[in-house]
C-alpha positions as a printed Julia matrix, in Angstrom:
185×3 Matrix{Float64}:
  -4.51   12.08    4.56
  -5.06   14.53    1.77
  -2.92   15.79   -0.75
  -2.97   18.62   -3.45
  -0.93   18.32   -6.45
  -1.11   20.95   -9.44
  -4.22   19.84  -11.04
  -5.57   16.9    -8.24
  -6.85   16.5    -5.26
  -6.2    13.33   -3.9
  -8.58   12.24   -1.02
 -10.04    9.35    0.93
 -12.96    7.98   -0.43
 -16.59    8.28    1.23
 -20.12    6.2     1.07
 -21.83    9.12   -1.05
 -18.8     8.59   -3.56
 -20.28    5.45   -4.57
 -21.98    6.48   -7.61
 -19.28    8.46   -9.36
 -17.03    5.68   -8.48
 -18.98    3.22  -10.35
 -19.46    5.57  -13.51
 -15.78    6.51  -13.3
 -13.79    2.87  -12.86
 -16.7     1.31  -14.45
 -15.26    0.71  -17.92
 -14.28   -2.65  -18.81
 -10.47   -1.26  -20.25
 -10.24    0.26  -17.07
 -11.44   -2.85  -14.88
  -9.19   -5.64  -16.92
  -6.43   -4.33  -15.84
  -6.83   -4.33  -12.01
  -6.68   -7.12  -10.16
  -9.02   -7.12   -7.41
 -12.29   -4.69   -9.16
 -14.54   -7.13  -10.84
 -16.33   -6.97  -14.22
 -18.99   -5.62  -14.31
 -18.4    -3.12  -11.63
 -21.61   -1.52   -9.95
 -22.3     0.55   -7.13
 -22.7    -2.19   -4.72
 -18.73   -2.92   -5.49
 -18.38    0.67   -5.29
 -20.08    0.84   -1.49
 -17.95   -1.84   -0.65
 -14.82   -0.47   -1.49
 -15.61    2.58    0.17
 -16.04    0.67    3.07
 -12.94   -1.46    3.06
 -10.92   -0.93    6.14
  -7.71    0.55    6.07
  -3.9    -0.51    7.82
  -1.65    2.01    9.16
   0.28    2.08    5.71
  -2.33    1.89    3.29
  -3.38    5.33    1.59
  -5.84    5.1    -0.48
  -7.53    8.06   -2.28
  -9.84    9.19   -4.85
  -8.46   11.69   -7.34
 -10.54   14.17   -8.3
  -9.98   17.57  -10.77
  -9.29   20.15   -8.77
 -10.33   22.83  -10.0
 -13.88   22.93  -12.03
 -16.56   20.44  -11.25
 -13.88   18.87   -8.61
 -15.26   15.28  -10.74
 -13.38   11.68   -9.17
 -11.25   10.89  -12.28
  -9.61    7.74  -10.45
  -8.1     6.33   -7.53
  -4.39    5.53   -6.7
  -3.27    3.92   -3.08
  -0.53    1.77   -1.16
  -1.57   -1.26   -0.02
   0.47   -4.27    1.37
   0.73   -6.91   -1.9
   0.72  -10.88   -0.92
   4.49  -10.56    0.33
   3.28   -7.84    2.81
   5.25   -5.15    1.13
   3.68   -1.72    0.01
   2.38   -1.49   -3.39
   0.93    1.58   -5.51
  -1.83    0.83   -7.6
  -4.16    3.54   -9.72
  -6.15    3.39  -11.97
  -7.8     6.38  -14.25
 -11.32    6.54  -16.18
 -10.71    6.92  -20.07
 -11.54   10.68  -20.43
  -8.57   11.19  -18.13
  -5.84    9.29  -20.13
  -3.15   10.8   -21.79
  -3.09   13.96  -19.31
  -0.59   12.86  -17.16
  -2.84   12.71  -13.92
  -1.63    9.36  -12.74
   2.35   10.22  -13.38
   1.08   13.75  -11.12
  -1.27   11.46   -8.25
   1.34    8.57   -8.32
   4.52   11.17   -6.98
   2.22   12.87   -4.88
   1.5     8.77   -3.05
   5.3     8.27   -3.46
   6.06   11.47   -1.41
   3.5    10.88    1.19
   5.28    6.95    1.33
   8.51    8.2     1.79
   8.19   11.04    3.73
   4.89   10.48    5.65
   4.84    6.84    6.61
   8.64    6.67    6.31
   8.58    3.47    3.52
  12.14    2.72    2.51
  10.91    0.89   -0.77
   7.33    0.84   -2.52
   6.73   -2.29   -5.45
   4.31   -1.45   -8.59
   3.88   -3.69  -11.45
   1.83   -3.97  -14.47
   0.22   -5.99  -16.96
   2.45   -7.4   -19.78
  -0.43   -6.19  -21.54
  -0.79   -2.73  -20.7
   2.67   -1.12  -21.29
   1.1     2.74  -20.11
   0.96    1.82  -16.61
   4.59    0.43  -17.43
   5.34    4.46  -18.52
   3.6     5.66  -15.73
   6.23    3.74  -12.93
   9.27    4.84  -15.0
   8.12    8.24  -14.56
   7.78    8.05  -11.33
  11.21    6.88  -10.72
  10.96    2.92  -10.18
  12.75    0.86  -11.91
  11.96   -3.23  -13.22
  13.19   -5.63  -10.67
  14.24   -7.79  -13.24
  11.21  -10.0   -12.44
   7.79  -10.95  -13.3
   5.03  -12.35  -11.26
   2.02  -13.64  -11.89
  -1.93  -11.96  -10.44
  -5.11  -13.38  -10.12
  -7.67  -11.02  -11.94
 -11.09  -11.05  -11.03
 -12.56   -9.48  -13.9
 -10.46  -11.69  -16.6
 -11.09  -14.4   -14.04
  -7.66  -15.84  -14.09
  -3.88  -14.7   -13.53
  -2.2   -12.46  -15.74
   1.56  -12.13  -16.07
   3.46   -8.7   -14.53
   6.35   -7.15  -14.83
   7.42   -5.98  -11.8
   9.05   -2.53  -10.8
  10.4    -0.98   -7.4
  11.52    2.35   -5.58
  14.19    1.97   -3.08
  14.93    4.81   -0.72
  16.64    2.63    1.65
  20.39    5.39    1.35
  20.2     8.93    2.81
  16.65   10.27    3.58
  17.86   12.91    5.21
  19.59   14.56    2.3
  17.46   17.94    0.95
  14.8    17.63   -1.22
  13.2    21.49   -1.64
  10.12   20.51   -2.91
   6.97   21.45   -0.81
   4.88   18.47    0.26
   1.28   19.51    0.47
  -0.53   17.2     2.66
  -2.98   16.81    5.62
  -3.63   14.19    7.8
């Protein structure tokens, strides 16, 4: 799958990505607050991301600028967490914070969920310790469960606690919603 959003173009990832991967998630305030990239991130980890296989519900993409130099700015993807149920996760490099390009890639993943794959409900979570990704899931609509759960971080090389968010769509999907949805699969 592709998609296009305003500004992004959100894409799978390919071997010959590698490099710009590993210069673009290769910050250690991006890394610390992933759980599975480790620290310090390379283009070995990069390769084998890339090559990662994929389940029939897990998107994952690269965003890139689209328009300009077309440079990969991030990544953002669905992927089942360790209760099996589908979970966004994105991440940005520095120069792209503050734009809103992860609030514009994450509805763009929540569309293709919903619409695409036909998920009734998609989980995020976040950090205690990074309350911007906590902004970033408002905006897009979820909502705290009213829980928190704990993650095992490879680059802090422990757990860290989360608070944990959700989107239900589980009531009427076949009520209107006139918004295009630009994507290819």
């Amino acid at each position: 799958m592709f998609a296009l959003t305003p500004r992004l173009t959100l894409r799978p990832g390919w071997p010959e990505d590698a490099p710009a991967l590993a210069r673009a998630i290769g910050h250690e305030a991006v890394v610390r607050n992933l759980s599975r990239a480790p620290w310090p991130y390379g283009v070995a980890d990069a390769e084998a991301f890339l090559a990662l296989p994929r389940g029939p519900h897990e998107a994952r993409f690269q965003v890139c600028e689209r328009f300009g130099d077309h440079r990969l700015i991030g990544g953002i993807g669905l992927h089942p967490d360790e209760h099996g149920r589908s979970e966004i996760g994105y991440w940005l490099t520095p120069a792209a914070w503050g734009h809103g390009y992860a609030t514009e890639a994450g509805r763009a993943v929540l569309d293709m969920a919903r619409h695409a794959l036909g998920l009734k409900r998609v989980v995020g979570r976040h950090f205690v310790d990074n309350p911007a990704s906590g902004r970033v899931l408002r905006k897009l609509g979820m909502v705290e469960t009213g829980s928190r759960s704990r993650l095992p971080t490879l680059a802090r090389k422990g757990e860290v606690e989360c608070i944990d968010f959700a989107i239900d769509w589980s009531g009427d999907l076949d009520e209107f919603d006139p918004r295009p949805l630009p994507i290819a699969a």
